[in-house]
C-alpha positions as CSV (number, residue, x, y, z in Angstrom):
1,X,23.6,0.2,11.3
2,X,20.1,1.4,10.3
3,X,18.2,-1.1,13.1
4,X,20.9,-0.1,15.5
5,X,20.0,4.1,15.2
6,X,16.2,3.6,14.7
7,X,13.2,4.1,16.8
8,X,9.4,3.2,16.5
9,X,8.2,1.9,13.7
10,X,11.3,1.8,11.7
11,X,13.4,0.3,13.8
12,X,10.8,-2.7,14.2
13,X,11.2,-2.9,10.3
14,X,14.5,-2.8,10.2
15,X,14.9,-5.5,13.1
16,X,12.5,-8.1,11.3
17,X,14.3,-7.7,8.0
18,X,17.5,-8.2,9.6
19,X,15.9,-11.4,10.9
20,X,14.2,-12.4,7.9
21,X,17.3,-11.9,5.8
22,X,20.0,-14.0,8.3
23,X,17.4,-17.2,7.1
24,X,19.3,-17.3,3.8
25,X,22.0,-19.1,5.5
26,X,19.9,-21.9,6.8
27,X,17.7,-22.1,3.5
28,X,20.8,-22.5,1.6
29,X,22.3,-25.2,3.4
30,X,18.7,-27.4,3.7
31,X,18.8,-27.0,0.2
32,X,22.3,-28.5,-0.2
33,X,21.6,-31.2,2.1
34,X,18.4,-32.3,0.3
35,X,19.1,-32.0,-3.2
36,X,23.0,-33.4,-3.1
37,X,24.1,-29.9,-5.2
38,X,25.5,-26.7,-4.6
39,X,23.8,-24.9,-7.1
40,X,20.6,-25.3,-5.5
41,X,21.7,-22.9,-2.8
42,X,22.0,-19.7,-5.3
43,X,17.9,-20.5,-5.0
44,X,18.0,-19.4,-1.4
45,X,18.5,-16.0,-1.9
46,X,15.8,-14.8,-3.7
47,X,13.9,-16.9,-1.7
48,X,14.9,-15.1,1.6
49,X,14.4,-12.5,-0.5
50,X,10.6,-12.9,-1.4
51,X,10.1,-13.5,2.6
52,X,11.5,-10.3,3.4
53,X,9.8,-8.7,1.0
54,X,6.1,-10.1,2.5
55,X,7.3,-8.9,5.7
56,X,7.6,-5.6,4.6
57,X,4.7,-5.5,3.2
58,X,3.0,-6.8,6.0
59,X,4.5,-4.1,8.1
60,X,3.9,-1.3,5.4
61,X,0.3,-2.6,5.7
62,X,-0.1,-1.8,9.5
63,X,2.0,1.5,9.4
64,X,0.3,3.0,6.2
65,X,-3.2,1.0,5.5
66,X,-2.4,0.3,2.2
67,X,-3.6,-3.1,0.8
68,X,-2.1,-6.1,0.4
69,X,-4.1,-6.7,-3.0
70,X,-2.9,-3.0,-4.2
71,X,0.8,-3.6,-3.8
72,X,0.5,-7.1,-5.2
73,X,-1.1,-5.2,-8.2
74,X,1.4,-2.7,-8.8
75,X,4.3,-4.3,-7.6
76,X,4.6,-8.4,-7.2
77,X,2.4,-8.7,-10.8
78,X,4.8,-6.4,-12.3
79,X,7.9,-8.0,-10.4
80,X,7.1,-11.5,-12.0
81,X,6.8,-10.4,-15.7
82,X,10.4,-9.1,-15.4
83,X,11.7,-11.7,-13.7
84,X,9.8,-14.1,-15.8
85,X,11.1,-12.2,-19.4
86,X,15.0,-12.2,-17.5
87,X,15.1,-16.1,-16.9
88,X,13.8,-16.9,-20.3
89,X,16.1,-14.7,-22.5
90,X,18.9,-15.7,-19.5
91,X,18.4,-19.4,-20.5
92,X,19.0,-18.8,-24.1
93,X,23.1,-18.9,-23.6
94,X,23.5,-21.9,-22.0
95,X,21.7,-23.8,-24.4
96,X,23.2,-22.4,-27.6
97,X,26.6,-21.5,-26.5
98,X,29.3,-24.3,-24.9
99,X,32.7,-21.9,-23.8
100,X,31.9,-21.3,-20.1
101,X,33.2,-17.7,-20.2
102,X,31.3,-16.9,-23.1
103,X,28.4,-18.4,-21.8
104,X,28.5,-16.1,-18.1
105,X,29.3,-12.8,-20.1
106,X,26.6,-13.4,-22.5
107,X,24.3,-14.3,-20.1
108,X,24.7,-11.3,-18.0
109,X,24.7,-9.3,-20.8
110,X,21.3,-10.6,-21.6
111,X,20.0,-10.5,-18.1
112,X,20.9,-7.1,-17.8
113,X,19.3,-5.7,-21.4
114,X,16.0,-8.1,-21.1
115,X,16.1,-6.8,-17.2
116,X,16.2,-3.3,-17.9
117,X,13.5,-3.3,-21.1
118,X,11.0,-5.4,-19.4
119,X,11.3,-3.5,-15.8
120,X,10.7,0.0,-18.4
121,X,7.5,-1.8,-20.1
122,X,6.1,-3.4,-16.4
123,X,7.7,-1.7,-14.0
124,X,7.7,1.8,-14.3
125,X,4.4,4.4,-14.2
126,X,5.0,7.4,-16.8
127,X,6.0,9.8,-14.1
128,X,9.1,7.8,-13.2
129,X,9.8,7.3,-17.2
130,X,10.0,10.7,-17.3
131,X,12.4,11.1,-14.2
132,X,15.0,8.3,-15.8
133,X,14.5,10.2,-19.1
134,X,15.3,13.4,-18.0
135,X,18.5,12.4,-15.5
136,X,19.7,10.1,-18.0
137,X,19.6,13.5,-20.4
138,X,21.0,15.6,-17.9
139,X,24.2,12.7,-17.3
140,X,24.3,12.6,-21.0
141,X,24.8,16.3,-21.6
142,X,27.2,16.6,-18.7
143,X,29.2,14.1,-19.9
144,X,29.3,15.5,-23.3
């Protein structure tokens, strides 16, 4: 609906992520026919993913002249670490643990703790620290 209402430069983004994004479908089933399993195809989305986030950065790039190198900095470096610290502490369930429903809720549980620390240690500058401290105070006190 966005692409659909926008003009200029946005609705050029908004048209190539809409393309970028509809590739998920044809990832997932090249990755079904070429590995013989269906879980390989969960890998297609944050794959499609990454793509559409290089296009927008691409298009970011010509519309505000910032650098490629500075968003990789502050962004993709950062990115990595918590998706890196997620997939290790995600692992850790489905090697220790054998009941399959215990295994998914402990495993989100994890991925959503070892998410949220590490994306508060890499992700976040102290300004927005402060902005999720002071909302989560505000919620807090509300809801009190």
């Amino acid at each position: 609906l966005t692409a659909v209402n926008a003009i200029g430069n946005v609705a050029k983004f908004q048209i190539v992520r809409g393309l970028l994004r509809v590739l998920v479908i044809p990832l997932a089933l090249m990755l079904i026919w070429f590995t013989h399993n269906v879980e390989f195809m969960a890998i297609s989305l944050p794959i499609t993913a990454l793509i559409v986030v290089l296009g927008d950065v691409y298009l970011a790039r010509s519309i505000s002249h910032m650098s490629v190198r500075y968003w990789g900095r502050k962004v993709i470096v950062p990115m990595c670490f918590v998706t890196l610290a997620t997939i290790c502490v995600s692992i850790l369930p489905r090697i220790f643990l054998y009941d399959p429903w215990l295994r998914l809720f402990s495993t989100s549980a994890l991925a959503f703790i070892a998410m949220s620390i590490s994306a508060w240690i890499f992700l976040f500058d102290p300004d927005e620290k402060d902005f999720i401290k002071k909302r989560f105070i505000k919620k807090w006190n509300r809801n009190s």
